[in-house]
C-alpha positions in Angstrom: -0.1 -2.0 17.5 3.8 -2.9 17.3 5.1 -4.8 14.9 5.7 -7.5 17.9 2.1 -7.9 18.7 1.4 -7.5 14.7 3.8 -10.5 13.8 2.9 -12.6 16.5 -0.9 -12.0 15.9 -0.4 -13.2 12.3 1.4 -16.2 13.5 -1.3 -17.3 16.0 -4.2 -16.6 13.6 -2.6 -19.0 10.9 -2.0 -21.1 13.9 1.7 -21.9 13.0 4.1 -22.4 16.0 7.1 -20.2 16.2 9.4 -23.5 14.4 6.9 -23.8 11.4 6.9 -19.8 10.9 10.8 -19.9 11.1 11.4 -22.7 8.5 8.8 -20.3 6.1 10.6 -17.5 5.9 14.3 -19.4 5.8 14.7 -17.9 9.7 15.6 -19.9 13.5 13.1 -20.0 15.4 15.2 -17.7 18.1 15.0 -15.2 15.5 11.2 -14.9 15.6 11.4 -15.4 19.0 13.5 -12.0 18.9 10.7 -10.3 16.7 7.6 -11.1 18.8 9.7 -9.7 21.8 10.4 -6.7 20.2 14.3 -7.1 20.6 15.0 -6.7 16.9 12.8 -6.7 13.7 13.0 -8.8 10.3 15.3 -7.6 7.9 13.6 -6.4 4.3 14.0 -9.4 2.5 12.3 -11.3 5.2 10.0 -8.9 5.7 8.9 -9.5 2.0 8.7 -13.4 2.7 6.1 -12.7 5.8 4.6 -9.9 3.8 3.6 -12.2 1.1 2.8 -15.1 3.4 0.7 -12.9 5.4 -1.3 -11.7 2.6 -0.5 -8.0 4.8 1.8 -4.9 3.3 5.5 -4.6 4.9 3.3 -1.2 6.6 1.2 -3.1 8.1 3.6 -5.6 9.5 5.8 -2.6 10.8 2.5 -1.4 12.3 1.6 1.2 9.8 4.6 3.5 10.9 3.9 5.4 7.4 0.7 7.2 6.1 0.9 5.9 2.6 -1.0 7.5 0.1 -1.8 6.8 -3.5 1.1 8.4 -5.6 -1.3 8.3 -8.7 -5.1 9.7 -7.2 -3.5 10.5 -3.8 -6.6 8.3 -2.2 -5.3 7.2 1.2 -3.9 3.0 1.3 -4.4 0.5 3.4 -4.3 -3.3 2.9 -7.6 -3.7 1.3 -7.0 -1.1 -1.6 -3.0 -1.4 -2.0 -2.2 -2.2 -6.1 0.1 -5.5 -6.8 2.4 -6.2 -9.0 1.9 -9.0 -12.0 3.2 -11.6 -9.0 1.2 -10.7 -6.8 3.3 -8.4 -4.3 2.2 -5.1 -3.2 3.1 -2.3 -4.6 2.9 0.3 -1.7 2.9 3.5 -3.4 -0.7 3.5 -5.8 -4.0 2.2 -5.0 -5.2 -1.0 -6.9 -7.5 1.3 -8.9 -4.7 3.4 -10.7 -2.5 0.4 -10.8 -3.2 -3.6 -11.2 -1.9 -6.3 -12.3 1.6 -3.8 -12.8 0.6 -1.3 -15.0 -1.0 2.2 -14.7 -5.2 2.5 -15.3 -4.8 6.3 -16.4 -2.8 7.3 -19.2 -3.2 10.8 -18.7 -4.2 13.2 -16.0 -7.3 14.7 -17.6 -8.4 11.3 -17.7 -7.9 10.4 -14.4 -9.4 14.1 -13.3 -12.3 13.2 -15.5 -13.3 10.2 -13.1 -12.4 11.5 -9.9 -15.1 14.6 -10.5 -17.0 12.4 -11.9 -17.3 10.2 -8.8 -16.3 12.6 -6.3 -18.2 15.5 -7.1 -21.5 16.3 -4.8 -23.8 19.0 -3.9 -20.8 20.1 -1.1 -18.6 19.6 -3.6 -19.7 20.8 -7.1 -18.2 19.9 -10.0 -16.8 22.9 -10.8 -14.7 23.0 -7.2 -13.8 19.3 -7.3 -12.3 19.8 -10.9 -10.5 22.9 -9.6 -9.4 20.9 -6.7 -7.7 18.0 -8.5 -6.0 19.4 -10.9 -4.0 21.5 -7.9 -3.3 18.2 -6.3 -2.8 15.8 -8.8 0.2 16.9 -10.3 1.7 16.8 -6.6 1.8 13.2 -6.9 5.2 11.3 -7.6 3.2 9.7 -10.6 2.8 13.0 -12.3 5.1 15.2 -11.3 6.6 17.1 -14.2 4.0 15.7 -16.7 1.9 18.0 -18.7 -0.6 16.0 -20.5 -3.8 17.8 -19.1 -5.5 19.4 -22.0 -6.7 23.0 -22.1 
């Protein structure tokens, strides 16, 4: 979906007219008129507003244009596993297992390794392979990049 059909979805699920949705998010109602047209966007900061109001990710309001990944695990995001900060906003770069509440779950990457093969491993998948596997990938991540913490 567009971010047109995505916005104006929202607005008709929460049942709020164009007016109620404009006075909201601090916007005329011309201007959301504009949006659910497709002739121009939000700008960021209003954007965050809808994103919050929505209870949705600024992704998912500009119709997932991004395959966002956890920067931490590398476990793929959507909406229903997305961290947030200690206010409650997303946080579009980790998954709400490595980071809640706005701070980290794992303080190391062995330890994070640890639980991945620990929950990821299978018969397909031995541990062995799985262990092998994430520490190639892990330290790929933004979160860890240039950290050496995993033991020998």
């Amino acid at each position: 979906m567009e971010s047109k059909e995505i916005l104006l979805k929202l607005r008709k699920d929460r049942g709020l007219s164009q007016e109620e949705l404009a006075e909201k998010v601090f916007v005329t109602r011309q201007a959301v008129s504009r949006w659910e047209n497709g002739d121009t966007v939000p700008n960021t900061e209003t954007l965050k507003l809808l994103s919050k109001l929505f209870d949705v990710s600024i992704n998912t309001l500009l119709g997932s244009p991004r395959r966002l990944i956890c920067q931490c695990c590398g476990m793929p995001l959507d909406d229903s596993c997305i961290s947030r900060e200690a206010d409650g906003e997303f946080n579009e770069e980790y998954c709400k297992w490595c980071y809640s509440g706005g701070e980290f779950v794992y303080t190391s990457k062995e330890q994070l390794i640890d639980f991945l093969v620990s929950h990821m491993s299978s018969n397909q998948f031995p541990p062995e392979q799985a262990r092998s596997f994430f520490e190639q990938q892990i330290p790929l991540l933004r979160h860890w990049r240039g950290r050496n913490d995993i033991e020998d």
